[in-house]
C-alpha positions in Angstrom: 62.5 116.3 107.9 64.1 114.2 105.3 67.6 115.0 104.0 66.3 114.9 100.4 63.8 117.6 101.4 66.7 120.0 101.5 67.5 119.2 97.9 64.1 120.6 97.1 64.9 124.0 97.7 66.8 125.7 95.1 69.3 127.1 96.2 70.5 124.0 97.9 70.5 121.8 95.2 72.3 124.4 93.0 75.3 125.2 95.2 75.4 121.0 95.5 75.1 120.1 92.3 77.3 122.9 90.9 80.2 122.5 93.8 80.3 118.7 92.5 80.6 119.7 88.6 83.6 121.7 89.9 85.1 118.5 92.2 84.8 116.3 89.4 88.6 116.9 88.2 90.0 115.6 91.5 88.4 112.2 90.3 89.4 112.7 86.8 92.7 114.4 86.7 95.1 111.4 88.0 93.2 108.6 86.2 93.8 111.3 82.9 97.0 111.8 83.6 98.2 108.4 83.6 96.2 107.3 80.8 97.5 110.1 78.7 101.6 109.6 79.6 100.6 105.8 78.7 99.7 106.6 75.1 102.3 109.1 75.1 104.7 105.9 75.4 106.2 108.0 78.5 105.7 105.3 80.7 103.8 104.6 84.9 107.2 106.6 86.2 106.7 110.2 84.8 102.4 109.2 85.1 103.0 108.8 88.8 105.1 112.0 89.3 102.7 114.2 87.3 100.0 112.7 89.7 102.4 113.6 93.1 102.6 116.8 91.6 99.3 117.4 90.9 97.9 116.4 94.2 101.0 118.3 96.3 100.0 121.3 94.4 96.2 121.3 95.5 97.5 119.9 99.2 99.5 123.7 99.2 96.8 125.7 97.1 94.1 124.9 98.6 94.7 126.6 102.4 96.0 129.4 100.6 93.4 130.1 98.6 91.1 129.7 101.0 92.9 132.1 103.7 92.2 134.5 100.6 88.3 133.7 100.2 88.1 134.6 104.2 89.6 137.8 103.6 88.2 139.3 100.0 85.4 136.7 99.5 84.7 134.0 97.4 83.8 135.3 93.4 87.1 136.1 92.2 89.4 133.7 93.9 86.9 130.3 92.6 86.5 131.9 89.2 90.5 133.3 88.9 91.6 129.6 90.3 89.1 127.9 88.2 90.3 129.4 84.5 94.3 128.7 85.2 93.4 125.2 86.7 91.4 124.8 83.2 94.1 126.3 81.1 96.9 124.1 83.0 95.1 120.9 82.4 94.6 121.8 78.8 98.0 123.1 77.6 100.0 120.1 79.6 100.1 117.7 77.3 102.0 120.7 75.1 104.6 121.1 77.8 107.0 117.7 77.6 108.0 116.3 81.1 109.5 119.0 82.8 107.2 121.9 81.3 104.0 119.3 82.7 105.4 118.7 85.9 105.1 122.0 86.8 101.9 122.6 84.8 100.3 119.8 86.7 101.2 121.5 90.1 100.5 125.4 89.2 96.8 123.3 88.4 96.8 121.5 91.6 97.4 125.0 93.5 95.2 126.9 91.5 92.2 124.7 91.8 89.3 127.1 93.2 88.1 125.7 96.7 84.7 125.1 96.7 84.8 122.6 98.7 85.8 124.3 101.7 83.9 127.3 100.2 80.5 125.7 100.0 80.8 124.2 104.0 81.0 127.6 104.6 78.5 129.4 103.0 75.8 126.2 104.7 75.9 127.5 108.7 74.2 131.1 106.8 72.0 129.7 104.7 70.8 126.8 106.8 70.2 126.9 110.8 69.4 124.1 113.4 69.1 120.2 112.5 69.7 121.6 108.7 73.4 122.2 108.9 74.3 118.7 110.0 72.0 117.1 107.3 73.6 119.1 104.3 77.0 118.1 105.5 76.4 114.5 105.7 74.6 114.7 102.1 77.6 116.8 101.2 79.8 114.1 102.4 77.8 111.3 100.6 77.6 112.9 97.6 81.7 113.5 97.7 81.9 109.7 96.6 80.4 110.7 93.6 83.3 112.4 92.6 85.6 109.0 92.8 82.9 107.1 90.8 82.1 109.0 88.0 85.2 111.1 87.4 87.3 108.1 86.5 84.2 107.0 84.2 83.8 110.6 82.2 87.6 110.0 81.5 87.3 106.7 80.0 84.4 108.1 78.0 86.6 111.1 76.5 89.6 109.0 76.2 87.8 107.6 73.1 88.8 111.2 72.2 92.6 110.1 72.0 94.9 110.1 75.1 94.6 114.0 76.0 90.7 113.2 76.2 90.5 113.0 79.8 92.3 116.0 80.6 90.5 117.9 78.4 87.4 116.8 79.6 88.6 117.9 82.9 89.8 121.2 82.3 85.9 121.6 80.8 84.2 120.4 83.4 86.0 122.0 86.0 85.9 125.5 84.4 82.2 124.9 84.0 81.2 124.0 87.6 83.3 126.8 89.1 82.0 129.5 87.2 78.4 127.9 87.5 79.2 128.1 91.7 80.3 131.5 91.2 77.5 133.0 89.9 75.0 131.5 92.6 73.8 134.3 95.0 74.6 132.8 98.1 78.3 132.5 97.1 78.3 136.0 95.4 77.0 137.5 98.6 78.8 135.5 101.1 80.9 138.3 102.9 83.9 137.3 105.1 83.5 138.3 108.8 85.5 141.3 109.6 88.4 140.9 112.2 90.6 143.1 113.9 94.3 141.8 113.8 94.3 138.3 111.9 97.0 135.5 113.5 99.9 134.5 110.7 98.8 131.0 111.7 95.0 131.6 110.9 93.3 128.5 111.2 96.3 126.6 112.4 96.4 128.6 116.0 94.2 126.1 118.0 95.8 123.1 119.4 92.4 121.4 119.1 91.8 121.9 115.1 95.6 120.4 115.3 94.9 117.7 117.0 91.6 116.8 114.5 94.0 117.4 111.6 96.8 115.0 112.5 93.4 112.1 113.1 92.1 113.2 109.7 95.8 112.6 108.0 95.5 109.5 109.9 92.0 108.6 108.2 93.2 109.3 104.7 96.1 107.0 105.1 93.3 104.3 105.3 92.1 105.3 102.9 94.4 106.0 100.6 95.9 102.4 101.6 92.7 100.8 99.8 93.3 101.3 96.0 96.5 99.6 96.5 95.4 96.7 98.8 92.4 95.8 96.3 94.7 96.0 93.2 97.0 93.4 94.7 94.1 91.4 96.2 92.4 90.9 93.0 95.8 90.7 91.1 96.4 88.1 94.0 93.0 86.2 93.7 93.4 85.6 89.3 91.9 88.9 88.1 92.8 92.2 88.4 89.5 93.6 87.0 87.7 93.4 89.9 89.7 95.9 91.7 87.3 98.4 89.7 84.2 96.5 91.2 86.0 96.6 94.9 86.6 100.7 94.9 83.1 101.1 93.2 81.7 98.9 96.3 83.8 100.7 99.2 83.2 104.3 97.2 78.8 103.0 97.3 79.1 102.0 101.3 80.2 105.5 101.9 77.7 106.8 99.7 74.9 104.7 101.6 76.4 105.6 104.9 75.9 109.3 104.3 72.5 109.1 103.0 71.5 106.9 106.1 73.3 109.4 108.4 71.8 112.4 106.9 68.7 111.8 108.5 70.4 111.5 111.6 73.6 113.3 112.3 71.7 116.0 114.3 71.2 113.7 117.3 74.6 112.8 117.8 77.1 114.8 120.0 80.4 115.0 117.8 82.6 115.0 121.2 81.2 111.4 122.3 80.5 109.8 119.0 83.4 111.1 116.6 86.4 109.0 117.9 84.1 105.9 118.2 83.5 106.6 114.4 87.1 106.4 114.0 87.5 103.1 115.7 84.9 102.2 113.1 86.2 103.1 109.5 89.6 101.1 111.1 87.8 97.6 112.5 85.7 98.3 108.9 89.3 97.3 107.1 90.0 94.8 109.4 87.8 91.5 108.3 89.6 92.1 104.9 93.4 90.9 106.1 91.7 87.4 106.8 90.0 87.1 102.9 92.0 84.6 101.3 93.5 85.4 97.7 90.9 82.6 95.6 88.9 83.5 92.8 85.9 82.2 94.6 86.3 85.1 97.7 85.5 87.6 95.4 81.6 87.9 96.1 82.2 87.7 99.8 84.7 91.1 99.4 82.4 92.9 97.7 80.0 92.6 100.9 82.9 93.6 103.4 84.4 96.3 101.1 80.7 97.7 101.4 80.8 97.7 105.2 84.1 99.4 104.8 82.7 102.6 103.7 80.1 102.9 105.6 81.3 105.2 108.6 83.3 107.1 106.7 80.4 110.0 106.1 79.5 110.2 109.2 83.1 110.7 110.2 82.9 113.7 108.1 79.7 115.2 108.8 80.7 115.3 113.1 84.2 117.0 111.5 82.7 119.3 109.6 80.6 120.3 112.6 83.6 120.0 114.8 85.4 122.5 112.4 82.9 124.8 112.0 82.4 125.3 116.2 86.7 125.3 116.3 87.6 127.8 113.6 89.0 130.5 114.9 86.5 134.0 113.4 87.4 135.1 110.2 89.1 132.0 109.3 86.1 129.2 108.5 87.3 128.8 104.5 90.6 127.9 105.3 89.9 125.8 108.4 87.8 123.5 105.9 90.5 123.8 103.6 93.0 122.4 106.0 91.2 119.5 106.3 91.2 118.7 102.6 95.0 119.0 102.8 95.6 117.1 106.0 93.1 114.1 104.0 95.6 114.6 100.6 98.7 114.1 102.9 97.5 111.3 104.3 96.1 109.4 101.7 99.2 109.6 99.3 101.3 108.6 102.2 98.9 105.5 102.6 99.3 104.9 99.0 103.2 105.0 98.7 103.6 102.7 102.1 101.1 100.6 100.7 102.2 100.3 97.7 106.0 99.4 99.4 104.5 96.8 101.7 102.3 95.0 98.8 106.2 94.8 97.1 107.5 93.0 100.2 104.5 91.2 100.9 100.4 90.0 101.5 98.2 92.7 101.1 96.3 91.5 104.1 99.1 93.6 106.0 97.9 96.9 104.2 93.9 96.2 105.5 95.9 95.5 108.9 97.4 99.1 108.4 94.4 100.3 107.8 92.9 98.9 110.8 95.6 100.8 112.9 95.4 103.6 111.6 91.9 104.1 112.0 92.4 103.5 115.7 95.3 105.4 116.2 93.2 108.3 114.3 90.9 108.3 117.5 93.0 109.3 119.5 93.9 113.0 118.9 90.3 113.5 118.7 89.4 112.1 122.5 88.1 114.8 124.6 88.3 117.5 121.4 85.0 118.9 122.3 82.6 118.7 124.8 79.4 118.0 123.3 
């Protein structure tokens, strides 16, 4: 069957299209935030910390909120988190420095997790070769988020400098309420469980061990912003950074579609730390680009190649997760893995970001290289088929 079949039911299509709608603001949110303390003459400094505490606060909120979803389900917790995410975003830039900062992280932790929400709801819904084709969709369509968030707040920043973080607040509300009132989420019951383990989803060793390689993946890529800005700051102009995430962000998208149609034959414990080794030797052609205005053509090509395993990555973890989670605990295992990704990336960020200020940026694609391999190996051996 083809993956786009599945899009043809529904109920698919609806929990897809709606869980998306209510992902947007993790693409808009830090592109609106520094846009907006930029024309409020507050300067890249107090931008940068509203971002940090933005993204620490959904890195927090997110497991927790989840570990709530397993245990009461899922309609008041997305449509509760969704309204004071909305509100946050729209009353921050009321709240001066201070008053936003902590704005900015009570709408981090409150965002509703429908991410983790909808990879759960899939295993009931779906059965056999279907499960592994919605998640590598899933994880294809996720690059949509980082494309056309940081578009939509471009477009409402013609609105004045708030724009984007209204238009945030909106969308957000509006795709969490529209996932809420689906059926399949209304009715998705938690499984029942005798005595619950304070470290819920946390108590294997082996969803440990696929957490630290994930944090490991998202300091990749979370290392790739950085190292395009400075390449393309490097090579004369700076506006093709745009064109370079857009190109890495459309691999990954391609790479999902492709795998989509083929993540059911593959055996997460063989393939998945062989896809690791692959998103890190995917960086790795980029350290030898030289900085010349010329070059530019040619990185567009590699940044393409660069995204490409990423999906399937994602669709074997998702698997993996959903065969590890301990019962009664699914939501928040999902949700852990959106944290350990966050951690990761903004560490990849802030070391790439110090080694660009000391020197090449070939070293950060070289650090993303590593990382990718070192990801691998936590995840050798994590399951048997």
């Amino acid at each position: 069957m083809s993956p786009f079949a599945l899009l043809r039911r529904p109920f698919v299509a609806r929990l897809l299209a709606s869980s998306l709608l209510g992902r947007l603001p993790t693409g808009m949110v830090p592109v609106a935030l520094v846009l907006f303390s930029r024309g409020s003459d507050v300067g890249y400094g107090v931008a940068g910390l509203f971002a940090a505490a933005y993204t620490a606060g959904g890195a927090i909120g997110q497991p927790l909120l989840a570990r709530w979803m397993d245990r009461t389900g899922q309609t008041r917790i997305i449509v509760g988190g969704g309204v004071v995410s909305s509100v946050g975003l729209a009353v921050l830039p009321f709240s001066g420095v201070v008053g936003g900062l902590v704005i900015a992280a009570v709408a981090g932790a409150a965002t509703p997790p429908l991410e983790p929400g909808l990879r759960a709801i899939w295993p009931g819904l779906l059965s056999g070769p279907d499960v592994p084709r919605i998640y590598a969709l899933d994880a294809a369509a996720q690059e949509l988020v980082f494309v056309a968030g940081p578009l939509l707040v471009l477009l409402a920043n013609s609105f004045g400098p708030a724009g984007g973080l209204y238009a945030a607040a909106a969308i957000g509300l509006t795709g969490a309420l529209w996932f809420a009132v689906a059926p399949a989420s209304r009715q998705w019951r938690p499984t029942e469980v005798g005595e619950r383990h304070w470290a819920g989803a946390l108590r294997p060793a082996r969803l440990r061990r696929l957490y630290l390689g994930i944090s490991l993946v998202g300091l990749a890529v979370g290392t790739f912003p950085v190292a395009a800005s400075a390449f393309s700051e490097a090579s004369g102009d700076r506006g093709w950074t745009t064109w370079l995430v857009a190109a890495n962000a459309g691999g990954a998208l391609i790479g999902g579609v492709w795998f989509s149609g083929r993540s059911h034959r593959y055996s997460p414990g063989r393939v998945l730390p062989w896809l690791f080794v692959a998103l890190g030797f995917g960086y790795l052609p980029l350290a030898f680009l030289p900085t010349d205005p010329g070059v530019f053509p040619f990185a567009l090509g590699l940044t393409l190649v660069s995204g490409l395993s990423l999906p399937p990555l994602m669709t074997l973890t998702f698997l993996v997760i959903d065969r590890l989670a301990p019962e009664g605990t699914v939501t928040e295992a999902f949700a852990w893995l959106i944290t350990a990704f966050l951690v990761g990336s903004s560490t990849g960020a802030a070391v790439a970001g110090a080694i660009v200020a000391q020197t090449s940026p070939s070293w950060v694609f070289v650090l993303a290289w590593a990382s990718g391999l070192l990801g691998a190996l936590p995840v050798v051996k994590l399951v048997q088929r």
